[in-house]
Structures are given as C-alpha cells and as structure tokens.
N, C-alpha and C positions, 0 to 999 in steps of 0.2 A: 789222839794228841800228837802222837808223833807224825802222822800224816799232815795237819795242820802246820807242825813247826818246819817240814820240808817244805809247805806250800809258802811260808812268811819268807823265810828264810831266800827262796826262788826270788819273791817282790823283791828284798832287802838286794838281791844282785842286778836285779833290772834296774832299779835307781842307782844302784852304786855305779850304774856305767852310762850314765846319765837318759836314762829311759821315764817316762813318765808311769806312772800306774794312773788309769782311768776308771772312772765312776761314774754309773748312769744314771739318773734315776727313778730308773724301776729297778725291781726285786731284782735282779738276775747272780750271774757269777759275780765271785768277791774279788778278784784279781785277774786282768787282761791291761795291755798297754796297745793304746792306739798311736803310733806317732804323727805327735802335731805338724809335721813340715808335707805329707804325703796323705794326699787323701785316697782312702779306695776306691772312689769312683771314677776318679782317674786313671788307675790300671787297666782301664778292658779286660783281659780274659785271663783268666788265674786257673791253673791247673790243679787239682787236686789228687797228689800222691800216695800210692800206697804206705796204708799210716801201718807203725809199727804197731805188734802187739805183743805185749809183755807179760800179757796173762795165760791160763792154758787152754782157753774158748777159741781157738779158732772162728768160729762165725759170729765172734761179737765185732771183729774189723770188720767186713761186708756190712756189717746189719748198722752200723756207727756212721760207716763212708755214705750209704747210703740216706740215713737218715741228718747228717750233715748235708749232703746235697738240698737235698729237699727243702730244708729250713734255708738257707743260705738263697737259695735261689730264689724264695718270698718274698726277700729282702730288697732285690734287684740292685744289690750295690756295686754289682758286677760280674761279667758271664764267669758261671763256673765250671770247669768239666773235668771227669771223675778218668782218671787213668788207671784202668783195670789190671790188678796184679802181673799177669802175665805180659801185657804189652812188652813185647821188644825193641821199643824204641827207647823206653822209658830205661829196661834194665841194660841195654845199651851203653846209657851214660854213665851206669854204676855210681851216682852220685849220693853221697850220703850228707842230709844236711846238718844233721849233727853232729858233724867231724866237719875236720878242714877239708877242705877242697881247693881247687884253684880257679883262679878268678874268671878265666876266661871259660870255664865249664858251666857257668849261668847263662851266659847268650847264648851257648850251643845248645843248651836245655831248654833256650825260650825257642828259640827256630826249632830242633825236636818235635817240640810238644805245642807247638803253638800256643804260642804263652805269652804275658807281659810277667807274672809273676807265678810263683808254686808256694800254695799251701799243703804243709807237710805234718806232721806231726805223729805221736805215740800213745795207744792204750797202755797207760799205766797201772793200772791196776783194774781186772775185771770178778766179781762172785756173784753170781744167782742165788745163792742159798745160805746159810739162813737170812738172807735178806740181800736185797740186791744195793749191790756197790760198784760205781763207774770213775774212773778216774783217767783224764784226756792232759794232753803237752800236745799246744798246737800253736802255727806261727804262721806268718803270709812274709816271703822276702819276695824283694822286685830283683828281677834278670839281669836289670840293666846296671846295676850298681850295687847288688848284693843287700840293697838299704833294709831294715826288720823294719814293716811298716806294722805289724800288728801280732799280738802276741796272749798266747792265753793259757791259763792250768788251773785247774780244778778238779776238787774229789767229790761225787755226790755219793751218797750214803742215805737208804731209805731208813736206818735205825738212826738217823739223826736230826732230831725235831729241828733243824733250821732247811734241811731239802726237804724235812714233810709240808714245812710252810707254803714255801717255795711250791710242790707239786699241789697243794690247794690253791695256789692264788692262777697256778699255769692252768688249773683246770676249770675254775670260777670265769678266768678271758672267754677257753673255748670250748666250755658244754655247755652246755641247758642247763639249769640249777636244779632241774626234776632227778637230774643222774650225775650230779658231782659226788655224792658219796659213792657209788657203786666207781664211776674210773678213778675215785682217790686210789681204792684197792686194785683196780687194774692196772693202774701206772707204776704200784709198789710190786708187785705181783709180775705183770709182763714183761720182760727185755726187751720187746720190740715197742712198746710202748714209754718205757723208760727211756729207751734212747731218745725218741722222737720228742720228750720233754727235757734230757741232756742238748741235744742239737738245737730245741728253741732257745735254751738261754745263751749256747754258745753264737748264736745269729744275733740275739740282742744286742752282745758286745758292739757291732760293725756300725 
C-alpha cells in the first residue's frame, strides 16, 4: 500500500506541473507520461545511461539495462544505445539528472555521447526472494532544450494478483499455449526472465 501511495502521489506531481499522464490500451504499466508536443520518433538517437540502483543486487542494473535494450529496440521508435558503466566519457560529464545541473551540460552530453536525447533512470527497489519484486524511475529528456519527453514508474511484484495477470496475458502474446503454465512459473521464479517481461511493458509505454 505504501508503495502504491508513493507511486499516485509521483502521478499527482507530474499533473500538478502540467504533465499529462498517458494510457494505452493494452494491459501494460499503470502510469508513464508521454509528452504531446514531442514525438519520439523524432529524436534519432537516445542514449542510455547508467541507471541507478537502490537495491543491494548489483547485477540486477546490467541484467534491467540490458533487458531494456532489447525490448526498446523492437519497438524501433528510435536508435538506442547502452553507455556502459565505466565509459569515460560519460563519467566525464559527471552529470546527474536527478539534481540540477546547468543548462548548457545537455549539448555537451549530446556531442559526448552522440545523442539527440538521454534515457536515465533508477532501480528502485529490487528482491528475489520470497518472491520477486522490481520497481523502475525512468525518463527520456531531449539535449537540446532539456524538454521531459517521456516519463515512467512502476513496481511489479509477483505476490500481487494484478502483475500475475499481467505476466499471463505477457506470456499468452508470446508462447505456445502447450507451455504457458510452466513460463507462468518461470517468469515468477527467474530474474532474468522477469526483467525481460518488466522491460516489455516498459517498451509498450513509447
């Protein structure tokens, strides 16, 4: 419950500062904002930064960025590419975009990184056991004017009959119907499988 009232509460400040909250409709996540004035396919090439992690899994950031890639890139709403932890060009900028920064540190991070924009974001909360729980803060701003073109948070939780839905209808699209019960337990059960069905809904937002 209390995770849910941080996630309303997130929405209730993206509209208070005149953001839209969007809605698809298919099943996917329950709150992402798309901004109507910017389309992403317009960006060209969108950087992908090393996402925070707040949990104490070290390799569920890799296993998330990676499995982000992948879906994202199905999508072909536009090129993405992954800037690996240690890059020096990247910690170079020392940019943080969840804090202020200064304005003109967006074009030097689009020329850096060759970039029109940088998707960023934070593992908020990660557990494996007793049941696997994932929880993402992710955004796409553009270089050129700082603008939040697109915006997203959500917690999945496999002890919560609306992500159990959720991973049966993800896995109803893309198995065979002979083995949807056996990868229901797989997707509840694997991390690396879990993500891959985290990162498909996060791709359906775009």
């Amino acid at each position: 419950m209390k995770n849910k009232r941080i996630t309303l509460i997130s929405v209730l400040m993206l509209v208070m500062t005149g953001c839209v909250v969007s809605r698809a409709p298919v099943p996917i996540a329950d709150y992402y904002y798309l901004n109507p004035d910017a389309s992403l396919a317009s960006i060209g090439k969108v950087a992908l930064v090393p996402l925070k992690n707040m949990s104490v899994y070290p390799q569920i950031a890799p296993d998330v960025t990676k499995a982000l890639f992948e879906e994202i890139q199905k999508r072909q709403r536009f090129s993405l590419k992954v800037v690996p932890p240690d890059d020096t060009a990247w910690k170079s900028l020392q940019l943080d975009l969840d804090s202020k920064y200064e304005p003109g540190q967006l074009p030097l991070a689009a020329k850096t990184l060759n970039c029109d924009a940088i998707m960023t974001g934070t593992i908020t909360e990660y557990t494996p056991y007793p049941h696997l729980a994932l929880g993402l803060r992710l955004k796409i701003i553009r270089c050129s004017d700082g603008q939040l073109l697109w915006a997203f948070e959500q917690i999945w939780d496999t002890a919560d009959k609306k992500t159990e839905n959720r991973i049966k209808k993800y896995i109803s699209k893309n198995t065979r119907s002979s083995y949807e019960s056996l990868n229901e337990q797989l997707v509840s059960l694997s991390s690396i499988k879990f993500t891959k069905f985290v990162a498909n809904e996060v791709a359906s937002t775009f």
